[in-house]
N, C-alpha and C positions, 0 to 999 in steps of 0.2 A: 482411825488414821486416814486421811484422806490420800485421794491418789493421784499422782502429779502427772504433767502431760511428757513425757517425754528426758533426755537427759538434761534441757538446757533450763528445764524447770525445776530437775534434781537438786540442777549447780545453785540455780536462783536462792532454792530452800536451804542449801547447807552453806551459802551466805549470811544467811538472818533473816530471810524476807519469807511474809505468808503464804500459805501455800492458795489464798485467795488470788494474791497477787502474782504470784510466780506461774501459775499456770497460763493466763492471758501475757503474760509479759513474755514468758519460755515461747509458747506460741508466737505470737509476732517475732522477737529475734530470728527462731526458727522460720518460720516463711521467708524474711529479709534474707538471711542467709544462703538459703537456700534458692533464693531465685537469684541472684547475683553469682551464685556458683554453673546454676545451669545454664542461667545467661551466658554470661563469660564464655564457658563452655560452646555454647553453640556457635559465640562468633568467633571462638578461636577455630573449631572444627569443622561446623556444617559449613558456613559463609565460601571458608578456602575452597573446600568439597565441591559446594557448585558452584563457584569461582573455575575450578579444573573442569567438570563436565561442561559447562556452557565453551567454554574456550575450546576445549574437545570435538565439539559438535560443529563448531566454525561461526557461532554466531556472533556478531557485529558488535561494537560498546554500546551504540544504544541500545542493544535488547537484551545486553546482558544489566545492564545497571538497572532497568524496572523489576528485573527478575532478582536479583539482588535486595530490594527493596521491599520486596513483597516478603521475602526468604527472613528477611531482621525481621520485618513483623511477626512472622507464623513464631522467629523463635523467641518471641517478646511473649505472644499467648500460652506456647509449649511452656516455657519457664511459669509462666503465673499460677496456670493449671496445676502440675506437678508439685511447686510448694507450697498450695493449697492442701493438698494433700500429703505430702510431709510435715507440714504444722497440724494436723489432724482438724483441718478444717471440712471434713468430708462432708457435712452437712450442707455447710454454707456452698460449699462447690456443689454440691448437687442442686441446690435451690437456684443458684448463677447461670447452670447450666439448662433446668426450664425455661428460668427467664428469657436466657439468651438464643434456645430453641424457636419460642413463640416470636420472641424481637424478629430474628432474623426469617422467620417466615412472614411475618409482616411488612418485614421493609424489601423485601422479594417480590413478593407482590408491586408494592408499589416503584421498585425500581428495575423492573425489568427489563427496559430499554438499555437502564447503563449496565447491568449485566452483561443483556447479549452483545454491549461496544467490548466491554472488559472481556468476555471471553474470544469475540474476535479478534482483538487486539491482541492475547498469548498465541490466538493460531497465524498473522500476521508474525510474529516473531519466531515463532518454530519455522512456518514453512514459509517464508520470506519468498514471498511472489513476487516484491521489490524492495529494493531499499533505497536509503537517502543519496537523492541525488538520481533518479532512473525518473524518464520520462513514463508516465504513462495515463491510459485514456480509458472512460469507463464511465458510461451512460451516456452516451453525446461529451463529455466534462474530457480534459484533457491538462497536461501541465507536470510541472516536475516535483517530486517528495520534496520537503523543508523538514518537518517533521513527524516522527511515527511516536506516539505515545497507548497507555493503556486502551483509552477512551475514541481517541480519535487521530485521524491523520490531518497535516496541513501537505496541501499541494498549491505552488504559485505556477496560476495559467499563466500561457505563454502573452497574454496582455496585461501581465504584473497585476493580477488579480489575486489574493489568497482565500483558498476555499478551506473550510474549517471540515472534514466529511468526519462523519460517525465511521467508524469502524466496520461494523455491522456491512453497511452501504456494501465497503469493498472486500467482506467475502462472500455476500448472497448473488452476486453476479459474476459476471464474465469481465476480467480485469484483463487489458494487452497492456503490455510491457515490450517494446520494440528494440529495449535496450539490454533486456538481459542477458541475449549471449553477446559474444565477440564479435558477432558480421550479424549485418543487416542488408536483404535485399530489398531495392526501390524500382516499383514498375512504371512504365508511363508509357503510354498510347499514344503513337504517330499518326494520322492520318493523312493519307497521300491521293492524290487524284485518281480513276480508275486509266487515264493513260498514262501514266507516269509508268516507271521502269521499278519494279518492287524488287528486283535484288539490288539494284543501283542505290536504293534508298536504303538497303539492310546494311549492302556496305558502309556507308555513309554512318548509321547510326553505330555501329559496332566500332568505326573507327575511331570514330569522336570520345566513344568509352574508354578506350585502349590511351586512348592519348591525355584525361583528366588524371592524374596523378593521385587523387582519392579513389576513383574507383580501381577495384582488386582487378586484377589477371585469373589470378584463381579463388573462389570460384569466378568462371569467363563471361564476361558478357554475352548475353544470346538477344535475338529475335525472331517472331513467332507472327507467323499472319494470324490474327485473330479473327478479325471481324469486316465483312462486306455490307459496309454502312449504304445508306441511299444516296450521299454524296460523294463518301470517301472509302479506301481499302485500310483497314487499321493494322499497324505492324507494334505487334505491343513487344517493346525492350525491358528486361533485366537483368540489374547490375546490380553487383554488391560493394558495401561500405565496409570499413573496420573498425571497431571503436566507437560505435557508433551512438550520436547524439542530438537532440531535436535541431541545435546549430548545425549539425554537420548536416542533416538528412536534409533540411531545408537548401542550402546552401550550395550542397556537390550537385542536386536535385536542377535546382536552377540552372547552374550553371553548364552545366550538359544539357538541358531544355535548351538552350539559347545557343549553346555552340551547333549541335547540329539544326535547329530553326535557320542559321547563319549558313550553314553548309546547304540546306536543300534551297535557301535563297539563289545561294551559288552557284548551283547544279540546277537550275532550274525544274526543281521538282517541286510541285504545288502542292497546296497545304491547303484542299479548298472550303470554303464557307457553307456552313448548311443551306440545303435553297429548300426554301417552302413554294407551291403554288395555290393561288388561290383561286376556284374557280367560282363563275355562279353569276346570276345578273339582279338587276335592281330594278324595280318596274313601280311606280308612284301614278296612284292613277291624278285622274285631273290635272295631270302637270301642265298643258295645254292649255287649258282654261285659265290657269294662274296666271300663265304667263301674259295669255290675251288681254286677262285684267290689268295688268303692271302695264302694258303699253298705252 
């Protein structure tokens, strides 16, 4: 008496069918079923599951939908795997399972680059150094997020250029982001003449801050002798923004440069020019002779 695989190979047999036939036939049913049940299963249960901890943790839809994506695949494999093994395919899944050991050490090798974009791209989403729509700057390159994906980021510089960067790029360095908290401070160097009045110019610069409507109160605007240049006394001012954005910073920036530039016009305090001197003389010999000749 031969021995059948399972119950659905039982049912096969006490149908009328051979038991040549019913064992491969019970088998397959059995795997189809079985993967469609733990399929099912996962995207009913797991997907939700980390649908709640991703939203938990505070992350963004775009980082939650690639994570999502990835999450249906694992449970596309989990389900294949498992009713391989509930069809009493264990052989063949063990053989699947070499193959697919050496594949993927092969293809490892040779895609190691997208790897390391792919795993800096999950730590790009966990630890979200920026997200879409944050200016930020990193290797000289500069420009605001468009989009964050597994592989790579786009960022359009601020001369509507789009840069395609591997991922990798921006977690092996030092990434600024000027916009991730709430306030942003901008500094800029005054330089004043050495007889001009350096509290008369602090006032001046402190006033002009007080009086732009983008810059805060608090934190206050200050000024700081910094530097005793060879032309000039430098009073370096900071002020802070709110909200702050590569339009705003350029912009409130300006335009407090030019109001107080307008104020020390005013106030006759000089804003002087670097002077160089040059010394030294120039001596040609025979110049004399030359000239004897010409006449």
């Amino acid at each position: 008496m031969q021995v059948t695989n399972g119950p659905v190979a039982d049912a096969l047999v006490d149908a009328g069918l051979d038991v040549g036939i019913a064992n491969p036939l019970g088998s397959a049913i059995t795997f189809v079923i079985a993967f469609f049940v733990l399929y099912l299963a996962g995207k009913a249960i797991v997907l939700p599951l980390v649908s709640r901890v991703l939203k938990r943790r505070g992350l963004d839809e775009h980082a939650r939908t690639p994570i999502r994506k990835v999450t249906s695949i694992l449970i596309v494999f989990a389900a294949i795997a498992v009713a391989f093994g509930v069809a009493g395919y264990g052989n063949f899944l063990t053989s699947l399972a070499t193959i697919a050991a050496a594949a993927t050490l092969a293809i490892g090798f040779a895609m190691q680059d997208v790897i390391a974009n792919f795993v800096a791209g999950v730590f790009i989403y966990t630890d979200k150094p920026f997200r879409l729509g944050d200016w930020i700057e990193w290797d000289g390159n500069s420009g605001v997020v468009e989009d964050i994906s597994l592989r790579v980021t786009r960022v359009r510089t601020f001369d509507n250029e789009l840069l395609t960067v591997p991922n990798s790029n921006l977690t092996s360095g030092v990434i600024k982001n000027p916009v991730a908290k709430d306030q942003l401070r901008l500094q800029f160097l005054f330089g004043i003449g050495y007889d001009d009045d350096i509290d008369k110019a602090t006032d001046i610069i402190i006033e002009e801050a007080e009086k732009h409507e983008d810059i805060l109160d608090d934190p206050a605007p200050s000024v700081r002798l910094t530097e005793l240049g060879d032309s000039s006394v430098g009073l370096k001012s900071r002020i802070w923004i709110d909200n702050p954005s590569r339009s705003d910073f350029v912009k409130t920036k300006a335009e407090y440069v030019k109001s107080v530039k307008e104020r020390f016009d005013a106030e006759d305090i000089n804003i002087p020019y670097p002077n160089r001197t040059i010394g030294g003389s120039l001596d040609i010999e025979g110049y004399e002779a030359v000239a004897q000749a010409d006449d």
